[in-house]
MARTORGU-265248 format. One record per atom (N, C-alpha, C): residue number from 1; x, y, z; atom name. Coordinates in pm, whole numbers. Example, Ala and Ser with C-alpha at 12.3 -4.5 7.8 and 13.67 -1.06 7.14 Angstrom:
<recs>
(rec 1; (1319; -569; 780); "N")
(rec 1; (1230; -450; 780); "CA")
(rec 1; (1320; -330; 780); "C")
(rec 2; (1285; -225; 708); "N")
(rec 2; (1367; -106; 714); "CA")
(rec 2; (1290; 3; 787); "C")
</recs>
This chain:
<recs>
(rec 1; (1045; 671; -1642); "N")
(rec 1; (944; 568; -1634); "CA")
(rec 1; (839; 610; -1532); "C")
(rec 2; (760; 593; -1534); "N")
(rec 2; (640; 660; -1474); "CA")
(rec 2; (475; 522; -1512); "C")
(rec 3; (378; 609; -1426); "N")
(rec 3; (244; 535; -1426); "CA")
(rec 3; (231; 544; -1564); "C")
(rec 4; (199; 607; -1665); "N")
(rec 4; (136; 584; -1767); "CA")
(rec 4; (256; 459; -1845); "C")
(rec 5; (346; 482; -1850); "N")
(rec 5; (422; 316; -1885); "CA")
(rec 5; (342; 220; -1816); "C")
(rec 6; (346; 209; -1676); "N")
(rec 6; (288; 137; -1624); "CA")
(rec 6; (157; 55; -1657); "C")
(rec 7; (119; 170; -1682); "N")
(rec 7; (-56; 102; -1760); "CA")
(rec 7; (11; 59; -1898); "C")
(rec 8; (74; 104; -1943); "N")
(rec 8; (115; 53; -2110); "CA")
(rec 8; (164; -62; -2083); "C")
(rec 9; (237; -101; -1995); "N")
(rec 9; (309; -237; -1997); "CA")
(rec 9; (200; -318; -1946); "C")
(rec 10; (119; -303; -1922); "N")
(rec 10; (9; -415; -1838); "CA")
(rec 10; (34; -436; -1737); "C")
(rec 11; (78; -405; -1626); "N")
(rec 11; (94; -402; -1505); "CA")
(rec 11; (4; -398; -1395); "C")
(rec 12; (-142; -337; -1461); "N")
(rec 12; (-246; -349; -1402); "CA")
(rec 12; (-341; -382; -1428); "C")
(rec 13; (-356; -451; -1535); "N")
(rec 13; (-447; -578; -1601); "CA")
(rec 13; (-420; -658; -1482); "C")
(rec 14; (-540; -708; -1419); "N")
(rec 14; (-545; -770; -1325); "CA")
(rec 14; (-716; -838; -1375); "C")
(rec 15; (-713; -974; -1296); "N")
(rec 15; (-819; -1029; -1306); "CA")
(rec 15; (-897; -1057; -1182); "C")
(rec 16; (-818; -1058; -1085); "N")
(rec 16; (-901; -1092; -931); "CA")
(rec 16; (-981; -948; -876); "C")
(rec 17; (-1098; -1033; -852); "N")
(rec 17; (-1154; -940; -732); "CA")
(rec 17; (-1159; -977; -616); "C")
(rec 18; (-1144; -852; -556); "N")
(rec 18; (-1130; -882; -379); "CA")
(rec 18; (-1230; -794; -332); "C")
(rec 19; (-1274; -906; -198); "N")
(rec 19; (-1415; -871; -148); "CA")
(rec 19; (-1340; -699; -63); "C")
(rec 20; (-1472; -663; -56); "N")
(rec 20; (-1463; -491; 10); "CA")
(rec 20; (-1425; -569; 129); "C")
(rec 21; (-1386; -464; 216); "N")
(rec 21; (-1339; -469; 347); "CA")
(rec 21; (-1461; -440; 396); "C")
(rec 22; (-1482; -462; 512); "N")
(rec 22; (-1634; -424; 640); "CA")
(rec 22; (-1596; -281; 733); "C")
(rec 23; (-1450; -323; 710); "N")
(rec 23; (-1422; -178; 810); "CA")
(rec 23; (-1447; -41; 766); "C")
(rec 24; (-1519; 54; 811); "N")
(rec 24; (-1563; 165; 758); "CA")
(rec 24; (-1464; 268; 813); "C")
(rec 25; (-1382; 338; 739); "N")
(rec 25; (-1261; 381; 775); "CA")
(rec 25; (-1261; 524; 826); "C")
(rec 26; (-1403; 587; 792); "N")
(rec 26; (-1395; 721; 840); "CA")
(rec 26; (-1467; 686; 992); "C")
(rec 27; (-1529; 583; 1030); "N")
(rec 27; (-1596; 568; 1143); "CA")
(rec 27; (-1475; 534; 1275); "C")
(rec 28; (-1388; 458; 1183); "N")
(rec 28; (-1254; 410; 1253); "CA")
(rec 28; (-1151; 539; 1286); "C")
(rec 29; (-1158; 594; 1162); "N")
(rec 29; (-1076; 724; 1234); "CA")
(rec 29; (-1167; 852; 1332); "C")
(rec 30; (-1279; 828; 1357); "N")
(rec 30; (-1399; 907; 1411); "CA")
(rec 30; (-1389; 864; 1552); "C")
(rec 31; (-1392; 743; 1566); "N")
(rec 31; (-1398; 678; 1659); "CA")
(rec 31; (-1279; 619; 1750); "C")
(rec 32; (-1189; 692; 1707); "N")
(rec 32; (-1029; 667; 1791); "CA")
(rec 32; (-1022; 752; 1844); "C")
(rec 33; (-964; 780; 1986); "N")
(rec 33; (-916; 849; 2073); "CA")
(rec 33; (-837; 950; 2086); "C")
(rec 34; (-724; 838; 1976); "N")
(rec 34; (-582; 906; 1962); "CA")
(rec 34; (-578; 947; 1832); "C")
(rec 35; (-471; 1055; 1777); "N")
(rec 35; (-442; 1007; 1622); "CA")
(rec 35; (-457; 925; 1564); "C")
(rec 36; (-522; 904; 1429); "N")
(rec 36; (-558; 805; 1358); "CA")
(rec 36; (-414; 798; 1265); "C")
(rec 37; (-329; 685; 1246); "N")
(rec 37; (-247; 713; 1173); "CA")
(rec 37; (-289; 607; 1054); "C")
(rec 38; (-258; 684; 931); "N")
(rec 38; (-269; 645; 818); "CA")
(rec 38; (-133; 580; 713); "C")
(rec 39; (-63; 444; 762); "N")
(rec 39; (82; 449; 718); "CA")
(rec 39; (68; 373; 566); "C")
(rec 40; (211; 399; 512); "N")
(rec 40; (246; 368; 344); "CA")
(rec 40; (332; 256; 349); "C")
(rec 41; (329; 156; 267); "N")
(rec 41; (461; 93; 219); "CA")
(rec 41; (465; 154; 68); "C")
(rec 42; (608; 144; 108); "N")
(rec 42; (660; 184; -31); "CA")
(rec 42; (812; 147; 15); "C")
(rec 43; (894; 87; -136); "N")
(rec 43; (1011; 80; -100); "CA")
(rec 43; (1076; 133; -134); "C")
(rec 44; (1088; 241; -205); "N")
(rec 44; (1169; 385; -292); "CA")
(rec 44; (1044; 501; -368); "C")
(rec 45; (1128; 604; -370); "N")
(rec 45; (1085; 705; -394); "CA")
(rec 45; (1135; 759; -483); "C")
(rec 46; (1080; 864; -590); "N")
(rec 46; (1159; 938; -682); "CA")
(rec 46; (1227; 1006; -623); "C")
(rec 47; (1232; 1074; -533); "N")
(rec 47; (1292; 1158; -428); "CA")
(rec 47; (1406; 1112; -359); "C")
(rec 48; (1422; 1002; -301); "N")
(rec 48; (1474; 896; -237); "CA")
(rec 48; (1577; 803; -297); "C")
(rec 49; (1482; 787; -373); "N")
(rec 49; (1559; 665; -391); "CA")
(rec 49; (1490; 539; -324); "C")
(rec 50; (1584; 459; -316); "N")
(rec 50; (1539; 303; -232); "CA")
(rec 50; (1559; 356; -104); "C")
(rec 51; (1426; 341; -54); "N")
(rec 51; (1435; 376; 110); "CA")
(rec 51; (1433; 238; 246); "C")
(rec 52; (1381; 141; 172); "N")
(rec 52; (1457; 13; 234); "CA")
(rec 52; (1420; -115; 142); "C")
(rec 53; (1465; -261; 194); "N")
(rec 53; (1453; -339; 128); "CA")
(rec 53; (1336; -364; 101); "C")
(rec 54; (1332; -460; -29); "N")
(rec 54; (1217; -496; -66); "CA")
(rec 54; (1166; -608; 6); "C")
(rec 55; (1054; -628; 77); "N")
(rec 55; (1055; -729; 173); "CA")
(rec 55; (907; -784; 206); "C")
(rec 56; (861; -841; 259); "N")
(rec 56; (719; -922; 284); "CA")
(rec 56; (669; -798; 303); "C")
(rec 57; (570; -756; 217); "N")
(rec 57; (442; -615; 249); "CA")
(rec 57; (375; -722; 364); "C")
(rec 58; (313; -836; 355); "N")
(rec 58; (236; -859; 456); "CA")
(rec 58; (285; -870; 577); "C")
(rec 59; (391; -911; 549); "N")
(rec 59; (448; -853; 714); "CA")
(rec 59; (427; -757; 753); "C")
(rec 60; (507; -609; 635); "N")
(rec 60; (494; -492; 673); "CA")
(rec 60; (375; -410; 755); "C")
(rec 61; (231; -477; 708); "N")
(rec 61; (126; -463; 713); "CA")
(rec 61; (126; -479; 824); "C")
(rec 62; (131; -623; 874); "N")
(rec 62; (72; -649; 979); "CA")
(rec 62; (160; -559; 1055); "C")
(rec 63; (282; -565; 1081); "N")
(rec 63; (353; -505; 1201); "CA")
(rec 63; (304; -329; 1207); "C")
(rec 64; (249; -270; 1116); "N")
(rec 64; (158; -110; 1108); "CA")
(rec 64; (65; -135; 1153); "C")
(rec 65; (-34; -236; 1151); "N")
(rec 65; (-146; -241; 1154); "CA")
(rec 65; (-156; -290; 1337); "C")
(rec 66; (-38; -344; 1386); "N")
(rec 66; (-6; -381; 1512); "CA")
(rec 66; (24; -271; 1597); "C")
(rec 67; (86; -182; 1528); "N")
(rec 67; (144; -41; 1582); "CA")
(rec 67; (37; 59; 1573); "C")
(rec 68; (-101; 17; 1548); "N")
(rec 68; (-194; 117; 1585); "CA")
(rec 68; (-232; 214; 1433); "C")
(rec 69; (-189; 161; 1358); "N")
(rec 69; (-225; 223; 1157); "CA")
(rec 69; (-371; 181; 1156); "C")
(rec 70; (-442; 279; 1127); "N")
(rec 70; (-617; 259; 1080); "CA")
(rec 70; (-584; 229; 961); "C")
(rec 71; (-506; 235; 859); "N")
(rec 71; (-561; 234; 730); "CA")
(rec 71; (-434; 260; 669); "C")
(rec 72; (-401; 163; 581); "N")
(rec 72; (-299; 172; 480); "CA")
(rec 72; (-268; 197; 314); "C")
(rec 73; (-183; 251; 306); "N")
(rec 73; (-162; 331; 186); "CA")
(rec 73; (-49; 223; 106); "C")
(rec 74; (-91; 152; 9); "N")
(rec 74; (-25; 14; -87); "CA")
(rec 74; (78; 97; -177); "C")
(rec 75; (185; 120; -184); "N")
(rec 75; (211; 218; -342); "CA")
(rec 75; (223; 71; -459); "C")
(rec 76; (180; 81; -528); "N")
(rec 76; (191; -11; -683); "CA")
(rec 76; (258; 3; -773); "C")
(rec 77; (285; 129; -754); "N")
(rec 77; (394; 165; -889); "CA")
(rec 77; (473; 119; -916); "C")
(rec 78; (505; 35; -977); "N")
(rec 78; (695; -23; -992); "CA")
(rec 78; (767; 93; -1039); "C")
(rec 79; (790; 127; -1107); "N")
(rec 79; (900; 199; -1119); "CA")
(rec 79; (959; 308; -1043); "C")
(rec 80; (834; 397; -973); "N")
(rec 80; (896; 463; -910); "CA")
(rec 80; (902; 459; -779); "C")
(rec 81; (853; 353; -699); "N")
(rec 81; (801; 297; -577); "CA")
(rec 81; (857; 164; -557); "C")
(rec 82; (903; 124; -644); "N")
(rec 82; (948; -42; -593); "CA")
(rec 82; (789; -162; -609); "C")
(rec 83; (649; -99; -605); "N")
(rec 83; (573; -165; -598); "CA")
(rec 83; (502; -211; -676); "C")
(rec 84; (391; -270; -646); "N")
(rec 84; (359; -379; -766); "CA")
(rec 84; (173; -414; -717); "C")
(rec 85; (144; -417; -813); "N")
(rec 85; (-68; -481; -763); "CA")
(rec 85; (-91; -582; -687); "C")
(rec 86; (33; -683; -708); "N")
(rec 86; (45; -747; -618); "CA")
(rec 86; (38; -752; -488); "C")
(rec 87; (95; -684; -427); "N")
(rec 87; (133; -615; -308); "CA")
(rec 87; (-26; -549; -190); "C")
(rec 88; (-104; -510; -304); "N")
(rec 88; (-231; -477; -278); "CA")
(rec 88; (-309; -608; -294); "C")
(rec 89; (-318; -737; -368); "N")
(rec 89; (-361; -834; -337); "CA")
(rec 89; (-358; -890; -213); "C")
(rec 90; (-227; -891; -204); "N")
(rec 90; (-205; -1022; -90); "CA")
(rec 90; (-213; -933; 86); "C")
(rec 91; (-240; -808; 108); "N")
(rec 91; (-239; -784; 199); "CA")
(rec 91; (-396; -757; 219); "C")
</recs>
């Protein structure tokens, strides 16, 4: 199972739009001091497997985004990621 199922099943037929962000992300990583870290949720991997529970992304978010993450990486994939478009909505 893979992305192109994914698109076959409708999984990313989506109807909402979400406003752009303001934050300009190469200026943000330009403009940091330190390493810019760039972190992922994802809750499994083809590789992996399930690498932890499936659990509030917006939490997840926030607590990366608390820990100093410029910029986050959503995975969507269900099948091989655990994730979902969802996931990229609500955060």
């Amino acid at each position: 199972m893979n992305s192109r199922k994914a698109i076959d099943d409708g999984i990313y037929d989506i109807t909402e739009t979400l406003p752009k962000s303001e934050i300009d992300l190469e200026e943000s990583i330009k403009n940091n001091v330190h390493a810019s870290l760039i972190t992922e949720i994802k809750f499994s991997s083809p590789a992996e497997g399930n690498i932890r529970q499936i659990s509030d992304p917006l939490q997840i978010a926030d607590s990366m985004i608390s820990g100093g993450a410029k910029a986050l990486s959503i995975l969507t994939q269900p099948y091989l990621f655990n994730g979902s478009p969802e996931y990229f909505i609500k955060i």
